[in-house]
DRENVEX-101954 format. One line per 3 residues: number of its first residue (from 0); for each residue x, y, z of N, C-alpha, C. Coordinates in steps of 0.2 Angstrom, whole numbers, plus 5000, padded with zeros to 4 digits. Layout:
BEGIN
NUM> X:Y:Z:X:Y:Z:X:Y:Z ~ ...
END
This chain:
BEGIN
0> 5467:5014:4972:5463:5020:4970:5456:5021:4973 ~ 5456:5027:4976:5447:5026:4978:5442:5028:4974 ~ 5436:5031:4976:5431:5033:4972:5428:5039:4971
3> 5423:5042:4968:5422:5049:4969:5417:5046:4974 ~ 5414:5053:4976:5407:5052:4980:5401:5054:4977 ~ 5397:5051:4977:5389:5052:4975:5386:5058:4976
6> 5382:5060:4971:5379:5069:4969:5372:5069:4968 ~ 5372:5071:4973:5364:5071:4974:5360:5080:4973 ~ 5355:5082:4970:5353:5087:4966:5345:5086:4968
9> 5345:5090:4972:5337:5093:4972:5333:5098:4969 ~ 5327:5096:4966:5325:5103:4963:5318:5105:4965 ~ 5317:5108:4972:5310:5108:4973:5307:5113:4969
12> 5299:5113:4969:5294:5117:4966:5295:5126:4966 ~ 5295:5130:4962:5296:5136:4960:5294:5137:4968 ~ 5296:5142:4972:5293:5142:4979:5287:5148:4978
15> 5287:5152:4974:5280:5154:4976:5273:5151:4974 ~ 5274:5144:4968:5271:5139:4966:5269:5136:4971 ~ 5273:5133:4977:5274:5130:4982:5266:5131:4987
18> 5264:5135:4989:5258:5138:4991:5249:5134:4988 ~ 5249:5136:4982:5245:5134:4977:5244:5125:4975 ~ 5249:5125:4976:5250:5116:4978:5247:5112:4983
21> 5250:5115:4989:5248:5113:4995:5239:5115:4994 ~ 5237:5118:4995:5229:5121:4996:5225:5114:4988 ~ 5230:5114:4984:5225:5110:4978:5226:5102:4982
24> 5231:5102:4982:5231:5091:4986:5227:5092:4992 ~ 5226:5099:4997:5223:5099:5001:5214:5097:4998 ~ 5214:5101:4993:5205:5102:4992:5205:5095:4989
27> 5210:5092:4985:5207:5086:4980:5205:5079:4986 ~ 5211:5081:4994:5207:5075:4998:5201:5076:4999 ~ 5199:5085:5001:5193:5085:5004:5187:5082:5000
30> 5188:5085:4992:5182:5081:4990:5182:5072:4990 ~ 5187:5071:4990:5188:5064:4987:5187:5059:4999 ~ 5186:5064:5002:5185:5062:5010:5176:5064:5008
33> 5174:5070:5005:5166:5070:5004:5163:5067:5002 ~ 5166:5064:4995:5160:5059:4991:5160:5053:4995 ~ 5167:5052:4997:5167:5044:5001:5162:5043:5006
36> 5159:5049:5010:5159:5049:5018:5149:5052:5014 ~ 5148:5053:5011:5140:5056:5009:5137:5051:5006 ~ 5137:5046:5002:5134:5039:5003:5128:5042:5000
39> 5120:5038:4999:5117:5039:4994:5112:5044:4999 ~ 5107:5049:4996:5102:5053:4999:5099:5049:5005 ~ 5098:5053:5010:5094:5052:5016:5085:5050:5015
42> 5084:5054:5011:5076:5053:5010:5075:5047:5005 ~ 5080:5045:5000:5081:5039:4997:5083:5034:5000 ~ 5085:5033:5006:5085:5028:5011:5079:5027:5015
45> 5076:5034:5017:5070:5031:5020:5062:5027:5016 ~ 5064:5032:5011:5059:5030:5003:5060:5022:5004 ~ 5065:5021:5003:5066:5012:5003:5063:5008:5008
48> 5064:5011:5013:5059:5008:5021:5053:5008:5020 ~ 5051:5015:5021:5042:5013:5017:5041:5011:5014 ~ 5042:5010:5009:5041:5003:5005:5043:4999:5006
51> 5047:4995:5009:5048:4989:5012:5041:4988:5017 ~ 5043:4992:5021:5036:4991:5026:5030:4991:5025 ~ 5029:4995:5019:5022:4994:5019:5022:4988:5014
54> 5026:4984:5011:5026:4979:5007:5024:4972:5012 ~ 5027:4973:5017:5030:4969:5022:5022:4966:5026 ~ 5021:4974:5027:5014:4972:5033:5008:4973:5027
57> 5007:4977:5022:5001:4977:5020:4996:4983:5020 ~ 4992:4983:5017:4986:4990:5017:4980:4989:5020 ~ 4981:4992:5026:4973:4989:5029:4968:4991:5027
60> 4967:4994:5022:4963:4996:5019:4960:4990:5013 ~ 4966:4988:5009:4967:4981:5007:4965:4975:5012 ~ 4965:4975:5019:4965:4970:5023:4958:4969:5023
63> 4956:4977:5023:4948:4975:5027:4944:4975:5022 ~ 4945:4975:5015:4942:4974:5010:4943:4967:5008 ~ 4948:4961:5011:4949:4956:5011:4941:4954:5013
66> 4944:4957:5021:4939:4953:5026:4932:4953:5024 ~ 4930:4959:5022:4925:4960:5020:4922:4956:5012 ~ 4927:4954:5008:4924:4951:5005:4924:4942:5006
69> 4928:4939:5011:4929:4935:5015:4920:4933:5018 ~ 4919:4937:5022:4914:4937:5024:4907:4935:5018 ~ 4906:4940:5013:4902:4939:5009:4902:4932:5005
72> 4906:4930:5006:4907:4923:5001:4906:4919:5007 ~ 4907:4918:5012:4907:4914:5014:4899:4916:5020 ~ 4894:4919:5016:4887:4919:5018:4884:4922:5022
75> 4889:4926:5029:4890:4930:5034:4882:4937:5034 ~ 4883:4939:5028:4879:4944:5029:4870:4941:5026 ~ 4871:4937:5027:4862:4933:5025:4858:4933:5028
78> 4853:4938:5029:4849:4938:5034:4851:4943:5039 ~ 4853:4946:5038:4858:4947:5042:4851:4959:5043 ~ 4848:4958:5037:4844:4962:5038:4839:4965:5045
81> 4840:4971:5046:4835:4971:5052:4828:4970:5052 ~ 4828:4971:5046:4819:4970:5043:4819:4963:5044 ~ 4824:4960:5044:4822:4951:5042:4819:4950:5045
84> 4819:4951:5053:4817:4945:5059:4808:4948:5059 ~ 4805:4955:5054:4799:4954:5054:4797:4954:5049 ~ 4799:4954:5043:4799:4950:5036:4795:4943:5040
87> 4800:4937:5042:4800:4932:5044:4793:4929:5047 ~ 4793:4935:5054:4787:4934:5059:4779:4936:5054 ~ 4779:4940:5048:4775:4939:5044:4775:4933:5041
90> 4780:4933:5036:4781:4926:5032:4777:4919:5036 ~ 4778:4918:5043:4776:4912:5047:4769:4914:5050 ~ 4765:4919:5046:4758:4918:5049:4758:4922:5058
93> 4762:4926:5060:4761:4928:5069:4757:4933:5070 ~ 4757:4936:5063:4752:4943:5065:4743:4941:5062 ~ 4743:4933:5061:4738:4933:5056:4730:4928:5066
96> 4726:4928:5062:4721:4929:5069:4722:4936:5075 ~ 4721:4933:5078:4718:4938:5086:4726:4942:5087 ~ 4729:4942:5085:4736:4944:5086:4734:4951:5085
99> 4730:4955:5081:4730:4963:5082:4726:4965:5086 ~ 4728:4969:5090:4727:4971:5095:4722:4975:5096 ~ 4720:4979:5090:4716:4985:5087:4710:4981:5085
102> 4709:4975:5081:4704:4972:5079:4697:4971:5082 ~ 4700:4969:5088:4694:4964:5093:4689:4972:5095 ~ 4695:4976:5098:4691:4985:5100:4687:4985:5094
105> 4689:4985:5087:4685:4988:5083:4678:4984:5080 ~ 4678:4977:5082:4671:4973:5080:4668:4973:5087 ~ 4670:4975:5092:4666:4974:5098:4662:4982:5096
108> 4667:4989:5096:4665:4995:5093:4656:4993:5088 ~ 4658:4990:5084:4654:4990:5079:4647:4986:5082 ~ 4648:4980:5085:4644:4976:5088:4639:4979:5094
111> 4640:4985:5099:4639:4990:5101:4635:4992:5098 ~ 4635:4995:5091:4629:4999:5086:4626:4997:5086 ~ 4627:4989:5081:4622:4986:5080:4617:4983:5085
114> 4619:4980:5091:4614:4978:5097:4612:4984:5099 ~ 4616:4990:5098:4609:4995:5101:4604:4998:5099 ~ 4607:4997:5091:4601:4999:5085:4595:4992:5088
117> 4597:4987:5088:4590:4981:5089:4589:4984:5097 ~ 4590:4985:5101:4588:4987:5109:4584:4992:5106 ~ 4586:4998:5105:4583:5004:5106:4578:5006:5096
120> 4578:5001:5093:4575:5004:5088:4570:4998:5087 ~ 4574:4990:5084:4571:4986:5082:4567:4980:5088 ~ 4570:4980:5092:4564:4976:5098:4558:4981:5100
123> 4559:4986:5102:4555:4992:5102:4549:4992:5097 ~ 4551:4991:5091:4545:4993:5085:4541:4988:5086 ~ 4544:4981:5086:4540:4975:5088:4536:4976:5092
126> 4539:4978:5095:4533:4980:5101:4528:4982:5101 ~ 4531:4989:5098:4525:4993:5096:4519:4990:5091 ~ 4523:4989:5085:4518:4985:5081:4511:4980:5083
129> 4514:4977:5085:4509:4970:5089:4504:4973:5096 ~ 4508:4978:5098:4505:4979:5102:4498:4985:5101 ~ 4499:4990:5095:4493:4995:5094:4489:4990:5089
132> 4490:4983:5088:4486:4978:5082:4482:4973:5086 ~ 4484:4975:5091:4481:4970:5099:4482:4964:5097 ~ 4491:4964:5095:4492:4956:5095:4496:4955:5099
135> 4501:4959:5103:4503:4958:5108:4504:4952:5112 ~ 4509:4948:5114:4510:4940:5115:4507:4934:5112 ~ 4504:4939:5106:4501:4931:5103:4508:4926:5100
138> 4504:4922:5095:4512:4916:5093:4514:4920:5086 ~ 4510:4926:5084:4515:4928:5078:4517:4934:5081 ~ 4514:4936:5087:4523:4942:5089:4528:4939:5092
141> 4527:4933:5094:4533:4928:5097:4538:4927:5092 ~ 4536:4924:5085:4539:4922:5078:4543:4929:5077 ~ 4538:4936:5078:4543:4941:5076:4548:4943:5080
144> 4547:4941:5085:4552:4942:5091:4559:4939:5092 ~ 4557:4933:5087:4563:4926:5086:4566:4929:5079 ~ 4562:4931:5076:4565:4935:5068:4570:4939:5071
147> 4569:4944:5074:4570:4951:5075:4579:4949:5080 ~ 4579:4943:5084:4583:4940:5088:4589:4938:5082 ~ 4585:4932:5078:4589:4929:5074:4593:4933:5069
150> 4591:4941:5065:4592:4945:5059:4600:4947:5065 ~ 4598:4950:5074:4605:4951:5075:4611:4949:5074 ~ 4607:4942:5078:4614:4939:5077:4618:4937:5070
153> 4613:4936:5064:4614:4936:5056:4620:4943:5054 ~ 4616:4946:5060:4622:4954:5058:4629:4953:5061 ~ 4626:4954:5067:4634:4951:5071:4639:4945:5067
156> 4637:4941:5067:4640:4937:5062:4643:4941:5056 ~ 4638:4943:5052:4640:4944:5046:4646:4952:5046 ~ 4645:4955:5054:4652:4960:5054:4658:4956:5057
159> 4657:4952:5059:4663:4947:5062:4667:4946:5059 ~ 4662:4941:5052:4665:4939:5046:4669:4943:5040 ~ 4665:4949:5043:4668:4954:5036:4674:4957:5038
162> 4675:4959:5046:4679:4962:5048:4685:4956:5047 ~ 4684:4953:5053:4691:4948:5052:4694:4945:5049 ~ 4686:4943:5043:4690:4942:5039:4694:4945:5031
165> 4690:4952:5031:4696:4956:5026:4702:4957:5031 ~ 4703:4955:5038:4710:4956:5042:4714:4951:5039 ~ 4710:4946:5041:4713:4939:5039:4717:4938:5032
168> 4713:4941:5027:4715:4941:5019:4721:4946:5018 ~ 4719:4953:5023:4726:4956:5022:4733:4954:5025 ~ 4732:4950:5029:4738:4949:5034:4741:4942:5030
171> 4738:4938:5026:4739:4934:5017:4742:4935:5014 ~ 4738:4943:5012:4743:4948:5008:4749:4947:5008 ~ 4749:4949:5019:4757:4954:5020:4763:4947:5021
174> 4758:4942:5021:4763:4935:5022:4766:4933:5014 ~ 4760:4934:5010:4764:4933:5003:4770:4939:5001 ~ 4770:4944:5003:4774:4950:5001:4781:4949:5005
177> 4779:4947:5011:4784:4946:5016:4791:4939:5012 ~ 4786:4934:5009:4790:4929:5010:4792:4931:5000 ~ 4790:4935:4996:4794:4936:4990:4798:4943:4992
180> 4797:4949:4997:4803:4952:5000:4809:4948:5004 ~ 4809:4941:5007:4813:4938:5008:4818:4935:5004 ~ 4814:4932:4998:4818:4929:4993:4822:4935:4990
183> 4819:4940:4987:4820:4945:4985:4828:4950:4989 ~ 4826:4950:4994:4834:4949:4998:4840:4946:4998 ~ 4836:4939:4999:4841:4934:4998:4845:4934:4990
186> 4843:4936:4986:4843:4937:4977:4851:4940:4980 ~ 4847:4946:4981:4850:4953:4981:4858:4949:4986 ~ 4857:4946:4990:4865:4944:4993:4868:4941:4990
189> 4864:4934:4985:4868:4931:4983:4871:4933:4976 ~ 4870:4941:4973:4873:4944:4970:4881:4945:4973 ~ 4876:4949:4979:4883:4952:4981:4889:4947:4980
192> 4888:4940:4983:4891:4934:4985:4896:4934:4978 ~ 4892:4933:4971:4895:4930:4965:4898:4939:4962 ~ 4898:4944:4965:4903:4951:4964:4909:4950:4968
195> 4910:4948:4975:4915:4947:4978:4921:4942:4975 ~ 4916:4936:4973:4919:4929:4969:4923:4932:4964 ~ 4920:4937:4961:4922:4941:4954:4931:4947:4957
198> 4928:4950:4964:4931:4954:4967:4940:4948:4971 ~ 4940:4944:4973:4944:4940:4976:4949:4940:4974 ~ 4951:4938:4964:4956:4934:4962:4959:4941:4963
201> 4959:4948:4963:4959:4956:4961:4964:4956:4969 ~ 4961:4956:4973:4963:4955:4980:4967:4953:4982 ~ 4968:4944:4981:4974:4940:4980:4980:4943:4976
204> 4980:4944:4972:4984:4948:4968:4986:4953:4970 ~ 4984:4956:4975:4987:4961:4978:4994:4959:4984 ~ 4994:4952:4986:5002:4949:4988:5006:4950:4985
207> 5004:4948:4977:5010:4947:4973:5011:4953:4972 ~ 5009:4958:4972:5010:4966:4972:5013:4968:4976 ~ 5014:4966:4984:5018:4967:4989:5025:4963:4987
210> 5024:4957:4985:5030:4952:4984:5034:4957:4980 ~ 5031:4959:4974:5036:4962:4970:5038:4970:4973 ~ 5035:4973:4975:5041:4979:4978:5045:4978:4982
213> 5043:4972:4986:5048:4968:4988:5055:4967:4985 ~ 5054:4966:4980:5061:4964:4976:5062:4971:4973 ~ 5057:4975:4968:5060:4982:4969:5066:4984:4973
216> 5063:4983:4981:5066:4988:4984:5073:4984:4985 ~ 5075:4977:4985:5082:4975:4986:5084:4974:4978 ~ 5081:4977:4975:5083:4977:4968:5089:4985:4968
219> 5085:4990:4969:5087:4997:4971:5092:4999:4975 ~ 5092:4992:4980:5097:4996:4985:5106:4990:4985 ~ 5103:4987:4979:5110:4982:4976:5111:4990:4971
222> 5108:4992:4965:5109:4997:4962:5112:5001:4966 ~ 5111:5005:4969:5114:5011:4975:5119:5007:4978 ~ 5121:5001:4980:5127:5000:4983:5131:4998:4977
225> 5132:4998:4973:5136:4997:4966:5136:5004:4962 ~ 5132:5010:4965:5136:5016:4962:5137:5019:4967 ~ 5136:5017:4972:5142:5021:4979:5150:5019:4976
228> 5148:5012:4978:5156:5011:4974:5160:5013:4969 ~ 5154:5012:4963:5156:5015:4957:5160:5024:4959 ~ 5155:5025:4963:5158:5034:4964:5164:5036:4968
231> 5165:5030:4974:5172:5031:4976:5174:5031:4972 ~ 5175:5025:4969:5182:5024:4963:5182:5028:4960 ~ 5179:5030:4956:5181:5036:4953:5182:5041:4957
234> 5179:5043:4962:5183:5050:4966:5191:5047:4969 ~ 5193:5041:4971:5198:5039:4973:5203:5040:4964 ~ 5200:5039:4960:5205:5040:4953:5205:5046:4952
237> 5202:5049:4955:5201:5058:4953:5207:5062:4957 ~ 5206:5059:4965:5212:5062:4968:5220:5058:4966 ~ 5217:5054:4965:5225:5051:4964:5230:5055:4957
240> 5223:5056:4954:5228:5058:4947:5229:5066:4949 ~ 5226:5071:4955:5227:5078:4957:5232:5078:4961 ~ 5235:5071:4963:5239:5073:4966:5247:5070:4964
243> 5244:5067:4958:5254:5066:4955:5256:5073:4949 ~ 5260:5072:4947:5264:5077:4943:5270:5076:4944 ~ 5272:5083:4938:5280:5084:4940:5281:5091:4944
246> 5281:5090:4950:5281:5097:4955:5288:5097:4956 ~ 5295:5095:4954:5299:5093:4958:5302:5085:4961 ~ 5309:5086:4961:5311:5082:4966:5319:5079:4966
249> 5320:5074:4968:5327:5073:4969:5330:5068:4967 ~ 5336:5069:4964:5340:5067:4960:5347:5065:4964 ~ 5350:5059:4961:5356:5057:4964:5360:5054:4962
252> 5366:5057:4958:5371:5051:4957:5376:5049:4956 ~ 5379:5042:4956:5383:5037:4960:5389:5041:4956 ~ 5395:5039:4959:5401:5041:4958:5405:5035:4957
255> 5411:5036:4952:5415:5029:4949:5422:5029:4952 ~ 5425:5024:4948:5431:5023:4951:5439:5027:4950 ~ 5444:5028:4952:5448:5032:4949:5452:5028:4944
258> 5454:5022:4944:5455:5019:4940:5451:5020:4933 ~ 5446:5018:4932:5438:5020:4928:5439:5024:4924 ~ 5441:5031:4930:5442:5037:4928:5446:5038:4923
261> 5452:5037:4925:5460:5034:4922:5458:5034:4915 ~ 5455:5028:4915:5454:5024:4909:5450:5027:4902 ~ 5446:5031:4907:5439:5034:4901:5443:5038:4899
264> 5446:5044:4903:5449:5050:4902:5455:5045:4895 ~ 5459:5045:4897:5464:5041:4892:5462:5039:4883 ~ 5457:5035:4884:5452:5032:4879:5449:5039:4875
267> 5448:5042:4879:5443:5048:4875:5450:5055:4874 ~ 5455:5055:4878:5460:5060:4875:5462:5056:4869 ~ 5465:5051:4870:5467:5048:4863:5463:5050:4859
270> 5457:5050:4856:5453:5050:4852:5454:5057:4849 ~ 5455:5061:4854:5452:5068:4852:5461:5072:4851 ~ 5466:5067:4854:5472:5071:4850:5472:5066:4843
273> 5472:5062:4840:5471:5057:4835:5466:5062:4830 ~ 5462:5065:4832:5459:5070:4827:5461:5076:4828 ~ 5464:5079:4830:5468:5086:4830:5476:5084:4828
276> 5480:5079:4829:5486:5080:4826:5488:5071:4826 ~ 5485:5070:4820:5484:5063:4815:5492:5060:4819 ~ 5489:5053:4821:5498:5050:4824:5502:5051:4829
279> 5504:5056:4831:5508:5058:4835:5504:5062:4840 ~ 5496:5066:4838:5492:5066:4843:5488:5060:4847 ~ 5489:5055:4845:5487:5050:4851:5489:5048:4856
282> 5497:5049:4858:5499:5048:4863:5498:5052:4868 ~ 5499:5059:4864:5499:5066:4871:5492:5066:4871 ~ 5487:5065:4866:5480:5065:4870:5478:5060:4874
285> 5480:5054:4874:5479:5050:4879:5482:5050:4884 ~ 5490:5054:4885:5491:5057:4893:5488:5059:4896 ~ 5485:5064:4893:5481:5071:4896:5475:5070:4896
288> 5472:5066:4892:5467:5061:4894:5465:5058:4901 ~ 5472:5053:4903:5471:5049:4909:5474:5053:4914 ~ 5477:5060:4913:5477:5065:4921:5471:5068:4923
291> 5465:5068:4917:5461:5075:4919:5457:5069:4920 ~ 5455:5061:4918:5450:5057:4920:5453:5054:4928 ~ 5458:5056:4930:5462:5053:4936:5458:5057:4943
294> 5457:5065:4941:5454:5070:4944:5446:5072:4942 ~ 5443:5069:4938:5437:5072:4934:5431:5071:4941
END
């Protein structure tokens, strides 16, 4: 006995459905090709570089504010005044005696007056004197004559003295002044010096600042590459669920034996003349049974 043959049943998508299908699996790839292939913002990637970079190298502005305080600690700017180096050359006495230039003209100027006042007034009167009292070359107009000598030079002297040396006292002065504006400076530096000391640890600090957006930034870009992923996968589950359903499809099935056939049909006519004619319907239902199961 042989077998039936196998029944295969297709049932495709309502056809004017059919249309509307294809265009939605078509859009569900496009999205799910976009989010994959668009990755995080552009400008959010370069944000990241600049800040690495400027992490990496530094703020020159921060640099030179190093240097600069660098320097002041470590004494650079001491002296370092343009006034110092005549600050100093007072301090050391260089402008004190014959060093003004103006001085020597001005007691010579002076000295001038006075010998001409004794040329053209005072030797003269001597003269005269002794001479209308007919004492003329005696030994008391010699004595006035040595008077009249010695009060010059007592002048001259005494403008010498007075000149050079109110010079001499102010240039004392300017030595004493010079050498408390020295110190006075120097005060003033080693301020600054114990402000920088204060300013340093502020500065150094500012590594560990760079250190840390350092880790910011590969802190960020671990974040951002765990929700790329995260976003595929969810667009990968997005399209996969847009594109199953029940749209259709195809069905097939296997065919049995004639014998089988035989068998069932028989089995089940029995049954079914057994309930229509009690006893004597079992037999005719079960012929007619195993003809139409022979054929089914």
């Amino acid at each position: 006995m042989g077998s039936s043959p196998s029944t295969t049943t297709s049932s495709d998508p309502w056809i004017n459905q059919q249309p509307f299908l294809n265009y939605g699996f078509n859009e569900a790839k496009n999205v799910y090709d976009e989010i994959s292939a668009s990755g995080r913002p552009v400008i959010f990637a370069e944000g990241l570089d600049l800040l690495e970079q400027r992490a990496r190298e530094g703020s020159p502005l921060v640099d030179s504010a190093k240097g600069y305080t660098q320097n002041v600690l470590d004494g650079g700017y001491m002296n370092t005044n343009p006034g110092t180096a005549y600050l100093q050359n007072t301090a050391n006495g260089l402008y004190l005696g014959n060093s003004n230039p103006y001085l020597g003209n001005q007691f010579n100027q002076a000295a001038q007056q006075v010998t001409r006042n004794y040329a053209d007034v005072v030797n003269p009167g001597v003269d005269s004197q002794f001479s209308s009292a007919g004492r003329y070359g005696s030994g008391l107009y010699a004595n006035a004559k040595d008077s009249a000598r010695t009060a010059l030079g007592n002048s001259l002297s005494a403008l010498a003295n007075n000149m050079y040396g109110d010079a001499y006292g102010q240039e004392r002065q300017n030595q004493l002044s010079a050498q408390a504006q020295i110190s006075q400076n120097h005060q003033f530096e080693r301020g600054l010096q114990q402000q920088a000391a204060f300013a340093a640890p502020n500065l150094a600090n500012q590594d560990y600042q760079d250190l840390n957006v350092l880790g910011y930034v590969g802190k960020r870009r671990t974040e951002r590459d765990a929700e790329d992923l995260y976003r595929q996968q969810i667009a990968l589950s997005n399209y996969m669920n847009a594109i199953q359903g029940s749209y259709g499809g195809v069905q097939t099935s296997a065919g049995g034996s004639r014998a089988g056939g035989i068998l069932g049909g028989a089995s089940q006519g029995a049954a079914l003349g057994n309930t229509l004619l009690p006893g004597a319907g079992t037999g005719v239902g079960a012929a007619v049974g195993g003809i139409l199961g022979a054929f089914g």
